[in-house]
VOSESE-132874 format. One line per 5 residues: number of its first residue (from 1); for each residue x, y, z of N, C-alpha, C. Coordinates in steps of 0.02 Angstrom, whole numbers, plus 50000, padded with zeros to 5 digits. Layout:
BEGIN
NUM = X,Y,Z,X,Y,Z,X,Y,Z | ...
END
This chain:
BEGIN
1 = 50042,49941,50000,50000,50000,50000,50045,50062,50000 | 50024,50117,49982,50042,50160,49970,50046,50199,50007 | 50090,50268,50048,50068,50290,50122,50004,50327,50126 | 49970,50347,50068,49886,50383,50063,49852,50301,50086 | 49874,50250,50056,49828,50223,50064,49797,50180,50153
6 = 49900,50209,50141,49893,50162,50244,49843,50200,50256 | 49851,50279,50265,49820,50335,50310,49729,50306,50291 | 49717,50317,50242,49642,50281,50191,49629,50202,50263 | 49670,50177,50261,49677,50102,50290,49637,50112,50361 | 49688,50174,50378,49675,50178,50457,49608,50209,50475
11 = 49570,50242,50420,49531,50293,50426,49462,50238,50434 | 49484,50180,50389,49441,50133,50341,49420,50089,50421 | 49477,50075,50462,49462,50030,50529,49443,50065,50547 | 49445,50132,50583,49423,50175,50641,49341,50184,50625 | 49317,50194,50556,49261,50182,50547,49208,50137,50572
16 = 49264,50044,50532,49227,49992,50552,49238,49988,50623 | 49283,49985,50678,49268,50010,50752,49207,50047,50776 | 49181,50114,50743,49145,50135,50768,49074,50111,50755 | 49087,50088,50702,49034,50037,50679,48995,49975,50724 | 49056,49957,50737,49045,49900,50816,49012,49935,50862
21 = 49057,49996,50908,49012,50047,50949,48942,50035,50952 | 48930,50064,50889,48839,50092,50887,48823,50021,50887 | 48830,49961,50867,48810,49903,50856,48803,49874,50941 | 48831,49905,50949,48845,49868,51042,48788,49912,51074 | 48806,49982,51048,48758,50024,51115,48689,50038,51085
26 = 48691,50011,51013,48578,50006,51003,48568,49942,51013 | 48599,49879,51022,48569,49810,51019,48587,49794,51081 | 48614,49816,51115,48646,49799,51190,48626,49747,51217 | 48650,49696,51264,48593,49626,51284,48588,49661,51349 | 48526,49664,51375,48512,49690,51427,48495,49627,51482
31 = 48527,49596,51489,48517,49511,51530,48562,49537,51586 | 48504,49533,51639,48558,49581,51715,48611,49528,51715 | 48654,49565,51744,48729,49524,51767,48715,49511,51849 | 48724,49470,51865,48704,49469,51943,48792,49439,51975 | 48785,49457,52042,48864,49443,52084,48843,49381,52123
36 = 48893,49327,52151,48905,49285,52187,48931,49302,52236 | 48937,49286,52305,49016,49259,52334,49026,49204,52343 | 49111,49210,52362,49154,49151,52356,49144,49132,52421 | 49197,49082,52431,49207,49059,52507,49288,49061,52533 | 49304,49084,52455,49390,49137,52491,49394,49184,52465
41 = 49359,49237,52453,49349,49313,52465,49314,49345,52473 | 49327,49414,52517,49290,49459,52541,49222,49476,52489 | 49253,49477,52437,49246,49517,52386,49194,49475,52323 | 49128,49481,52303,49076,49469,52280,49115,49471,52195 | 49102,49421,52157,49127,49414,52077,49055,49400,52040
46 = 49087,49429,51973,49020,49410,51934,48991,49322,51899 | 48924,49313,51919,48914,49267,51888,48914,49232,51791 | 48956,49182,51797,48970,49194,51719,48916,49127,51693 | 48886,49115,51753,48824,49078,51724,48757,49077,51709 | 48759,49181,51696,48687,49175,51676,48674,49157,51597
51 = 48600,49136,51592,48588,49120,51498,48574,49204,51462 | 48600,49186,51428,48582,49248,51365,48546,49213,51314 | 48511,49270,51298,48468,49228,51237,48487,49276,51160 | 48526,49233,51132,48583,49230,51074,48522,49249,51019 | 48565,49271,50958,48538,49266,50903,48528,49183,50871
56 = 48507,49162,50827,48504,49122,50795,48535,49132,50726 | 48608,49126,50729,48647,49124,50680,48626,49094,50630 | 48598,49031,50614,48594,48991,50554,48519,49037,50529 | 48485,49048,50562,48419,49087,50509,48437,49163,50506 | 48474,49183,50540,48515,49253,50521,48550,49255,50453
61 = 48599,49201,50452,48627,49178,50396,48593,49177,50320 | 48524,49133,50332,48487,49109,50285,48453,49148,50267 | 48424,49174,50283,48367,49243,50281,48414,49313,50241 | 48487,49313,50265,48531,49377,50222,48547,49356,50172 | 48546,49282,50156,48587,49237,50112,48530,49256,50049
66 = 48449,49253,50063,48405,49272,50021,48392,49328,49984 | 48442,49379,50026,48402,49430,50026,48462,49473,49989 | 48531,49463,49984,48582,49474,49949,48605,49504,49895 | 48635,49553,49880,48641,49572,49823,48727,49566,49825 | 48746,49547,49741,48791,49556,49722,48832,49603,49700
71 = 48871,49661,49742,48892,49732,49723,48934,49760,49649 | 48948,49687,49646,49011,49665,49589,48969,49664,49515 | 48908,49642,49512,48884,49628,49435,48858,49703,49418 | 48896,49703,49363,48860,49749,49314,48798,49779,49314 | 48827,49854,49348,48714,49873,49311,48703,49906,49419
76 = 48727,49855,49446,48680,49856,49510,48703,49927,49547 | 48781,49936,49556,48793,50009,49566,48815,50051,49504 | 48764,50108,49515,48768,50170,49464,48761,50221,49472 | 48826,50256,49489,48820,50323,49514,48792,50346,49480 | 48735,50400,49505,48695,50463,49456,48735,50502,49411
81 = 48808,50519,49444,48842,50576,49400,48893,50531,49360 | 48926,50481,49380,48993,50478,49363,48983,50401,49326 | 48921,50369,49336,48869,50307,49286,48898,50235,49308 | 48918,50178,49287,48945,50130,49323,48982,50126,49356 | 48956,50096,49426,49041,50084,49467,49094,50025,49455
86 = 49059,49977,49417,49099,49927,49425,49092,49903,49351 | 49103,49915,49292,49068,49907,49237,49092,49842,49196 | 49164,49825,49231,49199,49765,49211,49183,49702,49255 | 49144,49698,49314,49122,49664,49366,49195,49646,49419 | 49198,49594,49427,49247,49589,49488,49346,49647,49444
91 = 49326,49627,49365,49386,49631,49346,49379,49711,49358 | 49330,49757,49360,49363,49828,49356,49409,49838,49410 | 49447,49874,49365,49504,49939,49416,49489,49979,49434 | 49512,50013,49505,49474,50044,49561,49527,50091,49557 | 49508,50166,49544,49575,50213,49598,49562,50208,49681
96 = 49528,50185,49699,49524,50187,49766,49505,50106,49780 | 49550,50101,49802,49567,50014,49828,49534,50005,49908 | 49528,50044,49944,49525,50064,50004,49448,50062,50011 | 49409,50105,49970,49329,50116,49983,49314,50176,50039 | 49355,50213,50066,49371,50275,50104,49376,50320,50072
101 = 49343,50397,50086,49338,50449,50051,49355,50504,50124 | 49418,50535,50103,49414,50592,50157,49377,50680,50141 | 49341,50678,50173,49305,50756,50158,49249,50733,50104 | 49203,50694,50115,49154,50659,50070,49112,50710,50061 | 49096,50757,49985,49038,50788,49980,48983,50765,49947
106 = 48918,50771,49980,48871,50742,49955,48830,50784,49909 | 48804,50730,49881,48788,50709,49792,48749,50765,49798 | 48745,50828,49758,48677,50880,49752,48635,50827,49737 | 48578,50812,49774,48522,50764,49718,48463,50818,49705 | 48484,50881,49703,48432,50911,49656,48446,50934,49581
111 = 48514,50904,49570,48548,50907,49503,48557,50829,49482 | 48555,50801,49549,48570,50726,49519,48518,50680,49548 | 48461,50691,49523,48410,50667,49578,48410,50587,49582
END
């Protein structure tokens, strides 16, 4: 990578990090945590045997698996101004390898509706 692109790189994680954030603090599991004590310390620890009630990964899975779009085929992204994004499918060349934009201005959509 290129040193724009490290900087692009770093910008690109700090994003997906904050991404996690909000993912944590709107879905939060709200399953009280409750304390024990021991019988050699003063001092009350948390119980690591309460149940949580989990997602169901396999119909999470199945259900996105349906519902899916392919970003890569032809046609599906098309910028209003600037027309295919990907017009060669997996084979197009990208100036931006990264997918990070610093100082992103958004699209007039009353010129580009």
């Amino acid at each position: 990578m290129t040193d724009f692109e490290k900087e692009l790189q770093t910008e690109h994680s700090l994003h997906c990090l904050q991404m996690l954030v909000e993912a944590i603090m709107c879905k939060a599991d709200e399953t009280p945590l409750t304390m024990i004590w021991f019988d050699n310390s003063i001092l009350p620890g948390g119980n690591r045997t309460i149940a949580h009630e989990c997602v169901n990964w396999d119909r999470l899975l199945r259900g996105m698996d349906e519902i899916k779009v392919d970003p890569f085929e032809p046609g599906v992204l098309v910028h209003p101004k600037f027309g295919p994004v990907v017009p060669d499918g997996r084979y197009t060349k990208l100036d931006n390898r990264i997918g990070y934009i610093f100082n992103p201005v958004p699209l007039d959509r009353d010129k580009y509706p």
